[in-house]
N, C-alpha and C positions, 0 to 999 in steps of 0.2 A: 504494500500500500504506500504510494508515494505524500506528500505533503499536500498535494493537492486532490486527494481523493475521500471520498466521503463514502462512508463505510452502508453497506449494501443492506446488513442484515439492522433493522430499527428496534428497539426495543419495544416489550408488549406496551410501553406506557406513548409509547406514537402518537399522533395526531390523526383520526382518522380524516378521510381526504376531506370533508362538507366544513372541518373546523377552519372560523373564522380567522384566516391568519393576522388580520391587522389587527381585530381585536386581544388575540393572541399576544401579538408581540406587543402591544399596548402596554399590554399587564407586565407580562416579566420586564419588559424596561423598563416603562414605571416603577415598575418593586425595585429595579437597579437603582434607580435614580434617588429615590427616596431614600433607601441603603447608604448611598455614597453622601448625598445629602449629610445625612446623621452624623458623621464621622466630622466636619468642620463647623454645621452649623450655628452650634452654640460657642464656638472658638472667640466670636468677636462679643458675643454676649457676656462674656466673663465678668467684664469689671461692673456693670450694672448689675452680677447675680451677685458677685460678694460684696458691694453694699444693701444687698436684698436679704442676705439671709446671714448676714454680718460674720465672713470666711476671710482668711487669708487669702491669700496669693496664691501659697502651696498648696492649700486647704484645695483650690476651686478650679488647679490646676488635673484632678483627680476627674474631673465633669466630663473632660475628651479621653482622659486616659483609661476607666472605667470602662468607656465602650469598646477603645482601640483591645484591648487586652482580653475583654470575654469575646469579641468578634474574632481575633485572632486564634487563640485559644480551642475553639470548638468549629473551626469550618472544615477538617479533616471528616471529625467523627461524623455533623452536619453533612459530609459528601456521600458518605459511606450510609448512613439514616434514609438516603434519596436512592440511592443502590438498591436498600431492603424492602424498604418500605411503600418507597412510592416517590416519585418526583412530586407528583401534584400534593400529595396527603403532608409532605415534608413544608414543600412551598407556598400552601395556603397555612399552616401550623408558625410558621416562622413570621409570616407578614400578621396572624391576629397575635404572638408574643408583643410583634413591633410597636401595634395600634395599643396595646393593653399598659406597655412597659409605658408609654410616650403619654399616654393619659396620668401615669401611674408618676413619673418623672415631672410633668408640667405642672403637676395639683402638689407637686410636695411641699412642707412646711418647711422644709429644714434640710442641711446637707444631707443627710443620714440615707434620710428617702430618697433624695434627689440621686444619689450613687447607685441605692439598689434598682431605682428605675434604667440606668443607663447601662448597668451592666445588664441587665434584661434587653433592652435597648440590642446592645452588641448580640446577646444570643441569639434573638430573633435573625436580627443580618445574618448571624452566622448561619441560621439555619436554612433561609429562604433566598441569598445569595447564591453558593454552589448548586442549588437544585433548581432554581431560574436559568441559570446557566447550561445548564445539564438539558434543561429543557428543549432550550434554543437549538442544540445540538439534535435531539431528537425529533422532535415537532417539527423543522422547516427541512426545508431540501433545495439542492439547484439554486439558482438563480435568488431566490426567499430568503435562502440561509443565510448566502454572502450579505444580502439586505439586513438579517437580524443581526447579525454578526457583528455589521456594520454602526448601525445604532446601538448597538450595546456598545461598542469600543468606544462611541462618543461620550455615551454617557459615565465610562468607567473614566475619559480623559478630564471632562467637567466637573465632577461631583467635587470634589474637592475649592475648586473656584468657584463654582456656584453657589457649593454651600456659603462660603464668604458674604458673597451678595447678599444673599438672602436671608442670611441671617441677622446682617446689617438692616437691611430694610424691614424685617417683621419688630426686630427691638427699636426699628426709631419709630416706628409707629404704632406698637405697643408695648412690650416689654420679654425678658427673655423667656418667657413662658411660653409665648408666640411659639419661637421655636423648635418646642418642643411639641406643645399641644396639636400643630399643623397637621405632624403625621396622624391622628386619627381621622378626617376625615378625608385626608390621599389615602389614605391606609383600606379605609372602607372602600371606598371608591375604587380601587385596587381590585379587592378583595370580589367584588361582584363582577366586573369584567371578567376579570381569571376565573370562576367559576362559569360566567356563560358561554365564554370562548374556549376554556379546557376542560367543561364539566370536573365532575368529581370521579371520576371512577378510572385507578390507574392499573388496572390487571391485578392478574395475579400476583403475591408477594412473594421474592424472591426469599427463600430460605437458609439463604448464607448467614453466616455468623455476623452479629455486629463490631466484634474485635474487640470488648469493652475494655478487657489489661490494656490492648494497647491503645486504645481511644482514651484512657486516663493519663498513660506514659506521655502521650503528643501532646495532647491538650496540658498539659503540664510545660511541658518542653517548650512549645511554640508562647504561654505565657508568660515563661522564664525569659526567654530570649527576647519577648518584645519589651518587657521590664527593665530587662536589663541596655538596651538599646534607648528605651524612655531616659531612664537616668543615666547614660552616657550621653546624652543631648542637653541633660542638666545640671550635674554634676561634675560632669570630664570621665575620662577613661580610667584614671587610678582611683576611684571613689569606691570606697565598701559595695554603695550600693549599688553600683556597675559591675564588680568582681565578679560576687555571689554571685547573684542571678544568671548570669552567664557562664558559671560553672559548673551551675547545677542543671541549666540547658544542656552541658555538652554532658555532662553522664546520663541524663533522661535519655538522649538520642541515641546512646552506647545504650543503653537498658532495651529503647524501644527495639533496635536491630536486633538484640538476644531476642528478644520473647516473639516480635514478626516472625524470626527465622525458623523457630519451632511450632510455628501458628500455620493449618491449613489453610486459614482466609486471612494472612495477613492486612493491615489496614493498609500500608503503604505496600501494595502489589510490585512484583521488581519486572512486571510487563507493561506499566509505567511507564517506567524510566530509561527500558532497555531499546527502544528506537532512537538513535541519537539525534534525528531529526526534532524528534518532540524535546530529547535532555535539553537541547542549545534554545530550545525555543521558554523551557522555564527559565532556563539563566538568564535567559535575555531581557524577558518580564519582571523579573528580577532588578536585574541591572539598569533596568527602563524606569521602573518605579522609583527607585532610590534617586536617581537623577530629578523627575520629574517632579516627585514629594518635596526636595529639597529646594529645587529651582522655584518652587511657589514659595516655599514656605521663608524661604531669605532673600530673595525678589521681593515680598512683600516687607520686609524688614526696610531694604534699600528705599520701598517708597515713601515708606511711615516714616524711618528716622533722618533719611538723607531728603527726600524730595516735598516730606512736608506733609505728605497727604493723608487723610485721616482713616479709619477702618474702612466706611464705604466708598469710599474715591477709590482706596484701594483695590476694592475686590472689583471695581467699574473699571479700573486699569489693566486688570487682569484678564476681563473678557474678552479683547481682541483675539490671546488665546487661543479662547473657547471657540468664537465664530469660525476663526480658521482650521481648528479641528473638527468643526460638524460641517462646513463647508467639504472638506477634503474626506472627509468619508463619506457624505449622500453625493459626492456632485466627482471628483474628481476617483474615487475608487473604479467606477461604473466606467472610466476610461482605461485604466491600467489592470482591468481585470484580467487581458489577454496575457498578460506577464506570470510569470512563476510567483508563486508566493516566496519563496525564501529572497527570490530577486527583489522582491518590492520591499520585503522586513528590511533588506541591506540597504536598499535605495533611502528608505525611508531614516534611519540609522546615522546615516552618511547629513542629512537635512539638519536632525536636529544635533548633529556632531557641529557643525556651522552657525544652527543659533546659537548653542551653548556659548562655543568658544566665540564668538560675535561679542555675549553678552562679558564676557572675562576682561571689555576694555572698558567697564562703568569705574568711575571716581567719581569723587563729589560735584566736580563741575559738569557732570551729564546731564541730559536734559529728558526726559521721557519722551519725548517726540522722535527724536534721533538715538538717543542710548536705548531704551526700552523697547520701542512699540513694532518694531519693524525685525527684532530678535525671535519677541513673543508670537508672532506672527509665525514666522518661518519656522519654529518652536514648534508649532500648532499643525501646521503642513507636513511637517516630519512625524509626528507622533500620528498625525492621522494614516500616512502612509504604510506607517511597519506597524501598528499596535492591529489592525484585523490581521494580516496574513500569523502572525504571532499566535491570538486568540484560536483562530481556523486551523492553523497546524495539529495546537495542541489537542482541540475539543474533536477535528473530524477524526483523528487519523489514530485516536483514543481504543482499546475496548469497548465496546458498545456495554458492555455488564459493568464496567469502570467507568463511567460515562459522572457519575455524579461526585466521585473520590476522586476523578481526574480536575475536577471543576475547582473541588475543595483544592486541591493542591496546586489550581492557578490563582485561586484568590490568598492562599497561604505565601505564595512568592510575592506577589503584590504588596500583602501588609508587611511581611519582613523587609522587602526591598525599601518600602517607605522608610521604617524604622532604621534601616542600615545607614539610607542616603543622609536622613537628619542625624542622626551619632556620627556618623564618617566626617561631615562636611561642619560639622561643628568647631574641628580642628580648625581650619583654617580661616572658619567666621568669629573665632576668639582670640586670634594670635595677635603676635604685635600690640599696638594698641589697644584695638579691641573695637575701635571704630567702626562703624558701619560702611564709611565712606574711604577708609584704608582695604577691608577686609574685601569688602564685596568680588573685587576683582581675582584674588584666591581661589574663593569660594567656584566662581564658577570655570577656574582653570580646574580643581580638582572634578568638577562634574563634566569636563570634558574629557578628562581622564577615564572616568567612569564609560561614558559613552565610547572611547576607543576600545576600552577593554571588554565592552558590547559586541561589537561589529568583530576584534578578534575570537569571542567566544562563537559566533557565528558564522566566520571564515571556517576556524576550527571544526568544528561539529558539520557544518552541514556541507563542505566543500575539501574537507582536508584528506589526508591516509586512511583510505579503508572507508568512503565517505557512500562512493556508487557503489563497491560491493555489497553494502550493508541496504540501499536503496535498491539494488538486484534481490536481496532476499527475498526482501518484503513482499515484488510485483510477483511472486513466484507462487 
């Protein structure tokens, strides 16, 4: 099976042919959107929530991190839940946690509440994330697919600037509750389209084992290490609470490989990982997130402290981005479809290797017009390019019975890669001075680093010794 082949046999949970596909795809990227939403929304509500409920700094710093960390945590086992169970049974279960926790979060009195609504919050994503996903793989075909595919990679490149936006605007026109309360009536409203257009009924249940030793091991692991990445972003790299947590990550992972290895249904399948086409295509996702998380998230720093402008200018600064990445997937995809997908991941790769390092010449005398706008642009054109062929590698070319733990384990490289690129790129946004308007330029020589060592993990794996051999298996 090549990288651009889309696997023959559908699973019982398919879409029979009369289902509504736009209503379809409506729902699961809606449910993306809202998901990815959740992760930044309440980021600029902060300092209005802790004079609301009278919190520290560190205190209310725990509001995004809360979600980041149960979301991270549980999209493995969340993949493997949609395997057993049911795409649909898993992906309407996770979207009414969302609606329940976001009711449950918005009404709270007091931190207390406030944290156990957001990690509810993250479990629902976790849950209703990889099996939306999963879905899109199964439910569309041909021509449909690259379409959903398409729209879903815009919405995974958004959600993070959007939420910004929008978070900006529901707290200036009411307050941060806004942004939490929203999700129950998207959430409904969700919730009833995906039910008309996917009905309820997803076959029969698969009888495999749900892996729970090691859906404990992971879920452990993948929260250690996002923990541990949190407070390398906050602390530095020699801090306690940097060490630990990422040492107890690296023996969870040594545990999880013992007990997988002697497990018949291991959680992490090694027919996964063992197409090197798909390995180069996680790394990449990987490597692409960490870039991208960081490139927002100290871009935004640059506008705030160096250009003056305030929470929502900023995220309004940020959207040319966005335009250029939903432009470049509905308008310019539909031209370069004739192309190899691994061709267009590299093409695209190569784009935002140019805006990065474009952006590595900002100092304090920049201007947003000319330093900024015309980076983030080309930024947005690049990501639009390589992030579906990337997505479609990994989901077509998947086990169809792994279809929903494949999912889990691209949304699992995404949150790590995030978390990687903010700890990595922290080094060089703290050196020296410590300026904003000294650092900035560092900051995104290291993320253009990242991005070469992208396109090499991509030369490597899908081009390198042993590349069409292993591509000869496959069609065989």
């Amino acid at each position: 099976m090549t990288a651009q082949t889309v696997p023959g046999d559908i699973p019982s949970d398919a879409a029979p042919p009369r289902t509504p596909w736009a209503l379809a795809l409506t729902a699961i990227v809606g449910a993306e959107f809202m998901l990815q939403l959740d992760g930044t929304i309440v980021n600029v509500a902060l300092p209005t929530l802790q004079k609301d409920l009278d919190v520290t700094v560190t205190s209310a710093s725990w509001v995004p991190n809360a979600f980041l960390l149960a979301f991270g945590g549980l999209l493995l086992l969340a993949g493997r839940l949609g395997d057993v169970l049911g795409h649909r049974k898993v992906f309407f279960g996770g979207i009414s946690l969302v609606v329940a926790a976001s009711l449950l979060a918005g009404l709270a009195p007091n931190l207390e509440v406030l944290l156990v609504g957001r990690v509810l919050q993250g479990a629902g994503a976790a849950i209703a994330g990889p099996t939306g996903l999963a879905l899109l793989a199964v439910v569309f075909e041909g021509e449909r697919q690259q379409r959903a595919f398409g729209l879903y990679s815009t919405v995974t490149g958004l959600g993070a600037s959007a939420g910004m936006v929008l978070g900006g605007v529901l707290t200036w026109i009411g307050d941060w509750r806004w942004s939490l309360l929203v999700n129950v009536p998207v959430g409904l409203a969700i919730l009833l389209v995906a039910v008309k257009a996917l009905g309820l009924k997803d076959g029969p249940a698969n009888p495999r084992s749900l892996g729970l030793p090691s859906a404990v091991l992971v879920g452990a692991a993948v929260t250690a290490l996002v923990y541990g990445f949190v407070r390398a972003a906050e602390k530095g790299w020699g801090h306690t609470g940097t060490i630990v947590p990422l040492a107890v990550s690296a023996a969870l992972w040594i545990a999880l490989l013992a007990v997988d290895a002697r497990s018949a249904e291991p959680l992490l399948p090694a027919r996964i990982f063992a197409d090197r086409v798909r390995a180069g295509s996680f790394l990449n996702l990987l490597l692409l997130a960490a870039v991208l998380t960081s490139y927002l998230i100290y871009l935004v720093q640059y506008l705030q402290n160096v250009l003056d402008l305030n929470a929502l200018q900023s995220g309004l600064a940020i959207l040319p981005f966005g335009v250029a990445l939903l432009l470049t997937t509905q308008v310019l995809t539909k031209h370069l479809a004739r192309f190899d997908l691994k061709l267009r991941a590299v093409g695209g790769l190569v784009v935002v290797l140019a805006g990065v390092a474009w952006l590595s010449l900002l100092d304090g005398d920049s201007t947003y017009v000319t330093g900024v706008l015309p980076q983030i642009v080309l930024i947005g054109i690049g990501v639009g390019v390589a992030i579906i062929p990337f997505n479609m590698i990994i989901l077509t070319t998947a086990p169809p019975e792994y279809a929903g733990v494949t999912a889990g384990v691209l949304q699992t490289a995404l949150t790590i890669g995030g978390s990687v690129g903010l700890a990595v790129l922290l080094i060089p946004f703290t050196s020296g001075s410590g300026d904003t308007a000294d650092t900035i330029s560092s900051v995104f020589l290291w993320a253009s680093a990242l991005t070469v060592l992208a396109l090499l993990v991509a030369v490597l794996f899908w081009y390198g010794p042993g590349a069409r051999k292993q591509t000869a298996a496959t069609q065989d």
